[in-house]
C-alpha positions as CSV (number, residue, x, y, z in Angstrom):
1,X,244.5,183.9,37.2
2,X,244.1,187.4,38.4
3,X,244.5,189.4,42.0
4,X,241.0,189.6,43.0
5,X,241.7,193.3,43.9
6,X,243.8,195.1,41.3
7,X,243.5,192.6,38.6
8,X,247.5,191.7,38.9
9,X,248.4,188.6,36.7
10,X,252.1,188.9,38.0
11,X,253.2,188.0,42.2
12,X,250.5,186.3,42.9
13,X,250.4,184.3,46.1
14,X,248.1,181.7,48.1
15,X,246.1,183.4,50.6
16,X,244.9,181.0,53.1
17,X,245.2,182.1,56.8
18,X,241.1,182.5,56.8
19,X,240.6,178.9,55.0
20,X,243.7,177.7,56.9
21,X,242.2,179.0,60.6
22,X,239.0,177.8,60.2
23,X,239.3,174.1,58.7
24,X,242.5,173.0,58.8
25,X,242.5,173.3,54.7
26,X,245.1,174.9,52.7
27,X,244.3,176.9,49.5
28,X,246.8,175.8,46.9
29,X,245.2,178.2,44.4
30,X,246.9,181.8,43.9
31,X,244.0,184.8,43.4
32,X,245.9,188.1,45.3
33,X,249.0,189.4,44.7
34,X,251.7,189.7,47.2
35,X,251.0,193.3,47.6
36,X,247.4,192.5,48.4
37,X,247.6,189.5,50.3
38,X,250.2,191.4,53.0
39,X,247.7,194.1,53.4
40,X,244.7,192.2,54.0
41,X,246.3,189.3,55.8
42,X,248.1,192.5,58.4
43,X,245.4,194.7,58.5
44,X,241.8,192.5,58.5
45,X,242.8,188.5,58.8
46,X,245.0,188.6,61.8
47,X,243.1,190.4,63.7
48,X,240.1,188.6,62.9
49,X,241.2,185.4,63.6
50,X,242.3,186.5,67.0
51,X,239.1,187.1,68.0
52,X,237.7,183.5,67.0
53,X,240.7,181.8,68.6
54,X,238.1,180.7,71.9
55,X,235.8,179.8,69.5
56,X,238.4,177.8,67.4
57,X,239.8,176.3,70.1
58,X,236.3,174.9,71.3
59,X,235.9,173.5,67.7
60,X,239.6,171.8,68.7
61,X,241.3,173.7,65.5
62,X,245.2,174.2,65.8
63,X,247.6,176.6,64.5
64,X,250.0,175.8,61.4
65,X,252.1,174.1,63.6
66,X,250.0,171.3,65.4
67,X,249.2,173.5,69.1
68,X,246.2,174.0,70.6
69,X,244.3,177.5,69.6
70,X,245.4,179.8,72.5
71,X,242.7,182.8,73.3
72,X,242.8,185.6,75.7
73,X,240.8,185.5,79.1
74,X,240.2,186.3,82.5
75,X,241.4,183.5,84.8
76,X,240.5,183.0,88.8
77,X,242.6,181.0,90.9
78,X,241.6,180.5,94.5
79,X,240.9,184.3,95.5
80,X,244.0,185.8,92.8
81,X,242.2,186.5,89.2
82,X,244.9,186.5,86.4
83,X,243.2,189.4,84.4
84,X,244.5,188.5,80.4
85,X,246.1,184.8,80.2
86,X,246.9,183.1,77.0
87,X,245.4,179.4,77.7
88,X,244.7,176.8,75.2
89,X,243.3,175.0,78.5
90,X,243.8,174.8,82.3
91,X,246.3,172.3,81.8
92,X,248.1,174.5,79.6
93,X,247.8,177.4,82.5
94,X,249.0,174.8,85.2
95,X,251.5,173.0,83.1
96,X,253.0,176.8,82.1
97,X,256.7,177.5,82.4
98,X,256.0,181.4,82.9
99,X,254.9,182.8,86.1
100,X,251.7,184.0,86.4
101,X,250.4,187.8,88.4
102,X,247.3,187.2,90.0
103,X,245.7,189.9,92.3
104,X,242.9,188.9,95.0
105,X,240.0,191.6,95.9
106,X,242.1,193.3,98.4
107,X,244.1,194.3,95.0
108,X,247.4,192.3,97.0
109,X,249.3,191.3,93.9
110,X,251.4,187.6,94.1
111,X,252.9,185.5,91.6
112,X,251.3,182.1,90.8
113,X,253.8,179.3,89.8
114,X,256.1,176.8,90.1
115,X,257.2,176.9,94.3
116,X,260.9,176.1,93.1
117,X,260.9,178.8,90.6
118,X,259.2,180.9,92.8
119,X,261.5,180.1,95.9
120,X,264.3,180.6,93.5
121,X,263.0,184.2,92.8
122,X,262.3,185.4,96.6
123,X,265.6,184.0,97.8
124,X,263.2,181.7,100.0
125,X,263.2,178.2,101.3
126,X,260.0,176.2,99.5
127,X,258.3,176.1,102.7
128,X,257.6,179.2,103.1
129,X,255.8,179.6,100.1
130,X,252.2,179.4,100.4
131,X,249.7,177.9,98.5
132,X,246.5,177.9,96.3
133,X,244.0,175.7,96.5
134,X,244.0,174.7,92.4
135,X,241.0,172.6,92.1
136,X,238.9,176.0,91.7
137,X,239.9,177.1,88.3
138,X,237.1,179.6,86.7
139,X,238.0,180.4,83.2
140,X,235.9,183.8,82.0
141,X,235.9,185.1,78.6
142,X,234.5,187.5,77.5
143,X,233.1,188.0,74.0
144,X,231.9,191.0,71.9
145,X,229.6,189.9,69.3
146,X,230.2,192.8,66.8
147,X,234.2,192.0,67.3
148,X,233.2,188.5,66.2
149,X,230.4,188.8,62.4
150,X,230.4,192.7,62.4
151,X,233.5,194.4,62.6
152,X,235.2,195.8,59.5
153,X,238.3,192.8,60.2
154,X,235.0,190.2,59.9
155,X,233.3,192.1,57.1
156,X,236.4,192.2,54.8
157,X,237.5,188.4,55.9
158,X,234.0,187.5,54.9
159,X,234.1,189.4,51.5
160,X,237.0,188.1,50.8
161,X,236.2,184.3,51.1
162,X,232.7,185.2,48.5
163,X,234.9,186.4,46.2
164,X,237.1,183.4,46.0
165,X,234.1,181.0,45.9
């Protein structure tokens, strides 16, 4: 076998994140050396399979270890939008250990949370923490289609599962 780029016979490595990401399948055959397989996997792979990840997560893919896909997007809580949460879910955004910064129209900015942790924080007494009304989660994202088949980190992804094949 030979890298599929420089015609290496020596290094070579399994390259599988795109395989991997997409099925669940892992490539046990080794076509790119380790020179190779860094670059593309750093430069084009990553990056491409960050911007499936909503899509990934609707097809209920996980990463290596077992989780739900996480994506980026726009979250609205009551009146507070959370402008770039990592969700798998809204459970995982309710169920979340980290506080959250929401701002409402007005621009006000408050932290969304835990009211212990958030008491704990503000030197205040639970009570006086107000509320927000949960049952009206929106979940917005936001996709550019280009980002997704056409950009150079989809083109080269693409390219590289042909050659493989």
């Amino acid at each position: 076998m030979k890298c599929i780029y420089c015609n290496k016979e020596e290094n070579l490595s399994v390259s599988d994140i795109i395989p991997f990401a997409l099925t669940g399948a892992k490539v046990k055959k080794k076509f790119v050396c380790r020179e190779h397989n860094c670059f593309t996997n750093d430069n084009y792979e990553k990056t491409w399979i960050k911007n499936l990840a909503f899509f990934r997560n609707l097809l209920d893919l996980t990463e290596r270890d077992g989780d739900p896909v996480r994506f980026d997007a726009e979250v609205q809580i009551g009146e507070y939008t959370i402008k770039k949460a990592k969700i798998s879910d809204k459970c995982s955004l309710l169920e979340s250990k980290k506080l959250l910064r929401g701002e409402n129209k007005a621009g006000k900015m408050s932290l969304l949370g835990d009211k212990e942790k958030l008491a704990k924080i503000a030197n205040a007494d639970v009570g006086k923490i107000s509320t927000v009304d949960q049952s009206e989660i929106t979940i917005v994202k936001k996709s550019d289609i280009r980002e997704l088949f056409i950009s150079s980190e989809a083109l080269h992804s693409v390219a590289k599962i042909i050659m493989v094949s």
